[in-house]
N, C-alpha and C positions, 0 to 999 in steps of 0.2 A: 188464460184465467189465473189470479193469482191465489199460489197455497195460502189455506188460513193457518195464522200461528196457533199454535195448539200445543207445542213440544219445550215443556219446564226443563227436560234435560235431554242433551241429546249426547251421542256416540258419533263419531266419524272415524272409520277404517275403509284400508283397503280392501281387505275380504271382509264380505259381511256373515249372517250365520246361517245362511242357503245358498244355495248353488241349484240351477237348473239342468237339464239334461231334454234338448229338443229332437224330439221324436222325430222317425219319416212322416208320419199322417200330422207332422204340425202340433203334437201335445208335449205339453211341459212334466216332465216329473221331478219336483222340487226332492232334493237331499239336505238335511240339516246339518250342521256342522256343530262341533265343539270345540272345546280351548277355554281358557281363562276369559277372553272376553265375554262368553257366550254366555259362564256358568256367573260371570259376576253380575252382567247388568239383568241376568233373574233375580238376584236381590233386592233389586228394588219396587220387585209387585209388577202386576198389572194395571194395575188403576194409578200409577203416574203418567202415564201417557209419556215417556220417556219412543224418542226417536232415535234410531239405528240408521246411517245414512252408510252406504259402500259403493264400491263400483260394479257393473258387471264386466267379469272377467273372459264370459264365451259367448259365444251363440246362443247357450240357450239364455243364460242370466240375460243377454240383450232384448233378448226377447219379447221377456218376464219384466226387463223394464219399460221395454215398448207399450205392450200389451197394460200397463200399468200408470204411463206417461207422469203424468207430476202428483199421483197418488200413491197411497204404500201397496205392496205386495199384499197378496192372499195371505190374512193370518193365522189362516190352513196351515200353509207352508211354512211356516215362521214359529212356527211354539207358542203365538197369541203377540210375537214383539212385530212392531210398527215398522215396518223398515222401507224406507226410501232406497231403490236400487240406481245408481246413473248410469246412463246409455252415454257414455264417451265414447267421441268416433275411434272405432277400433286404431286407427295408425296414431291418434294422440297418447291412447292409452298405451299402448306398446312404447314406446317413446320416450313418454315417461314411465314406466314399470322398467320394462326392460335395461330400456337406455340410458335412466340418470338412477333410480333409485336401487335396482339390483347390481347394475354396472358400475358407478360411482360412489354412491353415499354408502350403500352397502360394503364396498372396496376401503373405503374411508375409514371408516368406522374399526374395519376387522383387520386392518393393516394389511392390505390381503397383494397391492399390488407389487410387482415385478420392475422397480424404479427404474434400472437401465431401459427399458423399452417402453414404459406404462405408466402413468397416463397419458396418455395426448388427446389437449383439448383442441377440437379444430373444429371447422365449419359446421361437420357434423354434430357432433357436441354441442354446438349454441342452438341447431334447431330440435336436439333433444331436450333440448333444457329449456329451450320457448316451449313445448308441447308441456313439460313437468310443471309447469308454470298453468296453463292452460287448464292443467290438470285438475291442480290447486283450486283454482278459480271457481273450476265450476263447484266440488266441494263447498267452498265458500259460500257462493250463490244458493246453494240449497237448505246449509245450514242457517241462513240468513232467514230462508222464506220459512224454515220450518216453527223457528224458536221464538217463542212467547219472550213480554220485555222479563229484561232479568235473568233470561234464564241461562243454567250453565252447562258449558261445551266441552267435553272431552276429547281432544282430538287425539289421534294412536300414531306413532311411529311416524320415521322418516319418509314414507311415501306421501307424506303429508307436513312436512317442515313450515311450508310459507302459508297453509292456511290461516294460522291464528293472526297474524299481520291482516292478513286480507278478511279476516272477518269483523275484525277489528275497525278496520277504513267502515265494512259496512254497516255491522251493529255493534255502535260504542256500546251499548249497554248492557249487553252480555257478560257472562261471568267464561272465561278461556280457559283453559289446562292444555295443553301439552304435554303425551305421556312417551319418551323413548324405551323401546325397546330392546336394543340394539346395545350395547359400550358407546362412548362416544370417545373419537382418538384425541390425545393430546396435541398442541397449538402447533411443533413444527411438522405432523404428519397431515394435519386439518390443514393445513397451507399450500397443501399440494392442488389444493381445488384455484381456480382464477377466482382473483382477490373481487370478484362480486360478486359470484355464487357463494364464497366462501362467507361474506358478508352477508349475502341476502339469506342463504339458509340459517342464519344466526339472527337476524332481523326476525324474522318471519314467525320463529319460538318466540321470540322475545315481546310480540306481540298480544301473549296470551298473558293473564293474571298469574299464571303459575307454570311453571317446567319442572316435571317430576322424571326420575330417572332407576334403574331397578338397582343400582349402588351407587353409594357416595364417592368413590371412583369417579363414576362417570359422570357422575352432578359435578363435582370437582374439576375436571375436565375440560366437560360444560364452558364454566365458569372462566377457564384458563383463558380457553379460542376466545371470549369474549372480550375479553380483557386486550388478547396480545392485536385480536383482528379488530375489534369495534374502537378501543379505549375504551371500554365500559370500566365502570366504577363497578367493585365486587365488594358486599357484603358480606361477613363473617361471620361466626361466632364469637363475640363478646367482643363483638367490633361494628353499634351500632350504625356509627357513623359513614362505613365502608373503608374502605384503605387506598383504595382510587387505581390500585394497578392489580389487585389479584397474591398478592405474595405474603398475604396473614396466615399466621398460623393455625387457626380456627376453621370447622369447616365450612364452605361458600354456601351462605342462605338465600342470598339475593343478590340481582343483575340490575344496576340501576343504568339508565341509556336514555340520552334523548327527553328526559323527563317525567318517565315510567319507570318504576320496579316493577318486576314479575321475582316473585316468590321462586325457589327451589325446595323440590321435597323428592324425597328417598320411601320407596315402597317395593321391599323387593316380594315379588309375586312367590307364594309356595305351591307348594304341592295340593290336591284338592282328596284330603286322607278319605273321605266317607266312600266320594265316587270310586277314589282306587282300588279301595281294599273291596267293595260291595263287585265292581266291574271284573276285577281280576280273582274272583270265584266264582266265576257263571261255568257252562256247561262248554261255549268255546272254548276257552280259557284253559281248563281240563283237559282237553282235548290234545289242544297242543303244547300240553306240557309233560301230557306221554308222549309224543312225539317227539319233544327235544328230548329227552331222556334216552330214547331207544337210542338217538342219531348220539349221542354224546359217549352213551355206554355205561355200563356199571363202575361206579367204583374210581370216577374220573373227576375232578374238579372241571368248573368253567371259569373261564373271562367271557364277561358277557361284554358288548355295547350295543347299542341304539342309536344309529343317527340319520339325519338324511345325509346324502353325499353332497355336501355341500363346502365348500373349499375352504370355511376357518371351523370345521370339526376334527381335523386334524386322523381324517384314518387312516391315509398312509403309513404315518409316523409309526402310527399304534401298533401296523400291522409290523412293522419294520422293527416295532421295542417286542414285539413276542416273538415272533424270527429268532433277535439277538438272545432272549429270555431262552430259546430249546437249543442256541449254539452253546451260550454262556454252561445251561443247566440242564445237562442231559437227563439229567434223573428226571426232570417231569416229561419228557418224552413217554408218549400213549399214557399217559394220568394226567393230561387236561388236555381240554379242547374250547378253542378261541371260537367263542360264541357272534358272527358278526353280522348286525344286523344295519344291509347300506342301500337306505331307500331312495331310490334316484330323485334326485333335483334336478329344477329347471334346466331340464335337456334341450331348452328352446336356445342354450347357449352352447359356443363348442367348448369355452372353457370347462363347464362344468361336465359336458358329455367326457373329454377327455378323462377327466378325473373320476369321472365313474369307472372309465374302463381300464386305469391304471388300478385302481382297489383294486378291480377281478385280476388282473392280472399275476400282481403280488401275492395274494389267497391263493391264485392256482399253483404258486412259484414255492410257496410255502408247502403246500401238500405236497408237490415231486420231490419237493427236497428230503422229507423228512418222513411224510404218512408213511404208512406199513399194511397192510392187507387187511388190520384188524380196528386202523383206527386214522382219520382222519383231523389233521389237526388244525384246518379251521373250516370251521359250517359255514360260510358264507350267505346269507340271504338276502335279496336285492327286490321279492314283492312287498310294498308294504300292507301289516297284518298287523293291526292295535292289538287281537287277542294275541299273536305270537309273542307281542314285546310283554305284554305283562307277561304272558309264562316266563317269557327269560328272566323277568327279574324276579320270581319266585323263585323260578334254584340255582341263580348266579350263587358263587364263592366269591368271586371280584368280579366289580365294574369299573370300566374304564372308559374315565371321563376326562378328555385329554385335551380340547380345542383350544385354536391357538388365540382364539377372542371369542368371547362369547356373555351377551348382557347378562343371561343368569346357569342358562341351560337347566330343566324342568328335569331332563333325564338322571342327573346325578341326585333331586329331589326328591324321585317316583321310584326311584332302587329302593331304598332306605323302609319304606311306607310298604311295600308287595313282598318285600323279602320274607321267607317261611325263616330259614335260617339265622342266618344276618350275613351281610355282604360289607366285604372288606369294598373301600372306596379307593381309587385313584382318581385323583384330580387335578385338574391342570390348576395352576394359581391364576391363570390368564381368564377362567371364568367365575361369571359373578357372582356364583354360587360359593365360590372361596371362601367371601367374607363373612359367609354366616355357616359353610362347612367345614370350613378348612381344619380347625383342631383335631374333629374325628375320624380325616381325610391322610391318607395317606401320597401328600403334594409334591408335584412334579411341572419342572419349565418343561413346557410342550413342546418345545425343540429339541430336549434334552435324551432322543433314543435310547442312548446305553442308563441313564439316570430313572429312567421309566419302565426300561425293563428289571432295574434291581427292585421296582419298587411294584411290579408285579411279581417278583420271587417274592419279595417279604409278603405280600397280600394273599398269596397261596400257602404263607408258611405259617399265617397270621392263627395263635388259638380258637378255637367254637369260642367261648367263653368271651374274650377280648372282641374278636368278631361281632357277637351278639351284643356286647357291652357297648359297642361303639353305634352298632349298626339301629340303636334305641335310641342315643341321642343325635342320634342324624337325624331318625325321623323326627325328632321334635323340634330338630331345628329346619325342618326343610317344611314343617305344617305350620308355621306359625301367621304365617299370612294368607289363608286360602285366598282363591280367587276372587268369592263374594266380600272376603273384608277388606281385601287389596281397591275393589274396587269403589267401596263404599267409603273406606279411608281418604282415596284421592276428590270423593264428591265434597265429603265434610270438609277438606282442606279448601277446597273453594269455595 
């Protein structure tokens, strides 16, 4: 039976904004999710009939999509939003999840791999990348059946690169976007991919009316691969006419190829100020921010961080510049403690299992070396706890925001907005949050160990006053885009 079109605007990700959990007796009990997508497409009402298309990621979501087959989920479950869930045969969806967009485009993106031994594309690799394709497809196919004529697509991130191509072949008449998430790497690193992945995943954007990116960086970038891979014609600023190879000095507005421009537009996502500051004074919240206190002690500064363990957040380094920070500077020895919060990531990989269990390792190597009976010098925490992390960044003194790529990082945003005090910033220049925090930011190459740990002694050494002073216009610069305008920004632009 064919879906009736119904849907003037739709959303396509890969997580959507529930999650199922199937029971022994066979019942579903939906968990709602949040994040920036969640809180932005409530902006736009209920009565647009706006559709939510994701994949199911377990058993029970497959379930939930079974039991639901070419209709939306219970809007029980959903907060009142429409959402289309797909039942992809689990070994596609692996395949592509796992195997090209965590393992490849993700790698790509954050410079992440290990060149002497890494990548190697081989047999396996092309039947990952037919399933990522597959993937694609069927997204395509849904978003096809759901959308009224006219009407406009926002598609999310690189687990979803070649939809807009492919929605395109099937509904010319739709309005496209393309939103990365992620950095996107420069042309001789992007080259490491086989010259028709590398091509198609650039096709594929470029099949959309527009590709928006969370810096001009990474738009820029964008723009570069396009050029050196496609020969696309790049448009400028103050360079209507385009420049035909990429190398103007204005920044890149448009990707002309093939006969189509698709628009470029910069939207970098902020902080979401109402929900933080209302969420991080609740009664949890409180809770556990006597608890960091006791564990921390009287009369001691913190470095605080937040991140999951995931291999371009850089916490080895981090742990490795506060190490050097209590060899260098004994005088802060038992007067701070390295607040570190490293919430496991896709353990379905062994790369990433290892790296979890190198953090714990270093944290434990750190405390033998230097703790004392009265104080321990790094807290380590490894469940994740949304109220612990806003406590942390109520009574951070510094945070350290160190990754070695990262499209904006929210967490160097969300210090700035919960802070009681004000909190000295370290930040890596490699995230994208630099180019709208960096002045108030005390910045650091994320390779740069001994360079980051002086710049955690000056951030310990930093005045209240200076601290406060800075830590004010952070937050204004890390609110200026919430979620809902961020996301209403990119409808209006198409």
């Amino acid at each position: 039976m064919a879906v009736p079109r119904t849907a003037p605007i739709l959303v396509a990700s890969n997580r959507g904004p529930v999650s199922y959990a199937l029971g022994e007796d066979g019942s579903l009990t939906a968990r709602r999710g949040g994040g920036g997508l969640v809180s932005g497409l409530s902006a736009i009402g209920p009565d647009a009939n706006a559709v939510w298309v994701c994949a199911a990621l377990g058993e029970g979501d497959r379930e939930a999509a079974r039991r639901a087959g070419d209709s939306h989920l219970n809007p029980g479950d959903t907060g009142g939003q429409q959402v289309r869930m797909l039942d992809i045969a689990p070994d596609v969806f692996a395949a592509a999840y796992n195997g090209i967009a965590n393992s490849v485009l993700w790698f790509i993106h954050h410079l992440l791999y290990q060149t002497p031994v890494e990548p190697v594309f081989d047999a396996e690799f092309a039947d990952q990348w037919a399933a990522y394709e597959a993937y694609n497809a069927a997204f395509a196919d849904a978003l096809a059946e759901e959308a009224v004529d006219e009407a406009v697509v926002l598609v999310q991130d690189y687990h979803l690169a070649l939809v807009p191509a492919m929605l395109r072949e099937r509904r010319p008449d739709l309005r496209i976007g393309h939103f990365s998430h992620t950095p996107w790497a420069p042309p001789d690193y992007y080259r490491l991919l086989p010259d028709d992945v590398a091509a198609g995943v650039l096709r594929g954007i470029l099949g959309g009316d527009r590709a928006a990116f969370l810096t001009e960086r990474w738009a820029g970038a964008f723009a570069d691969c396009c050029a050196a891979v496609l020969g696309a014609e790049i448009v400028r600023d103050g360079d209507g006419d385009g420049d035909g190879g990429g190398n103007g000095e204005g920044a890149a507005t448009a990707v002309r190829f093939e006969g189509r421009e698709t628009r470029l537009g910069v939207h970098g996502l902020g902080a979401d100020a109402d929900f933080l500051r209302q969420r991080s004074r609740q009664e949890d919240v409180d809770e556990r921010l006597t608890s960091l206190r006791a564990q921390i002690g009287p009369d001691r500064k913190s470095i605080v961080r937040v991140d999951r363990t995931e291999l371009s957040k850089n916490i080895v380094r981090g742990l490795l510049a506060y190490r050097r920070l209590l060899e260098t500077h004994p005088e802060w020895r038992e007067r701070v403690v390295h607040v570190a919060f490293a919430y496991p990531s896709r353990q379905d990989l062994a790369v990433y299992r290892d790296y979890t269990e190198r953090v714990r390792r270093i944290a434990e190597e750190i405390n033998a070396e230097y703790g004392t009976e009265g104080w321990t010098p790094v807290a380590l925490h490894v469940k994740d706890d949304f109220a612990r992390s806003l406590a942390a960044y109520r009574l951070a003194d510094v945070a350290l925001v160190n990754p070695i790529r990262d499209g904006m990082n929210l967490v160097a945003k969300e210090v700035p907005v919960v802070s009681e005090r004000g909190c000295a910033l370290v930040l890596s220049r490699e995230a994208g949050a630099y180019a709208e925090l960096g002045d108030d930011a005390l910045v650091v190459n994320p390779y740069d160990v001994e360079a980051t740990a002086r710049a955690l002694d000056e951030a310990l050494r930093m005045s209240d006053g200076e601290r406060a002073d800075r830590t004010k216009r952070l937050a204004a610069a890390a609110t200026a885009l919430p979620p809902q305008a961020w996301f209403l920004a990119q409808l209006r632009a198409l």
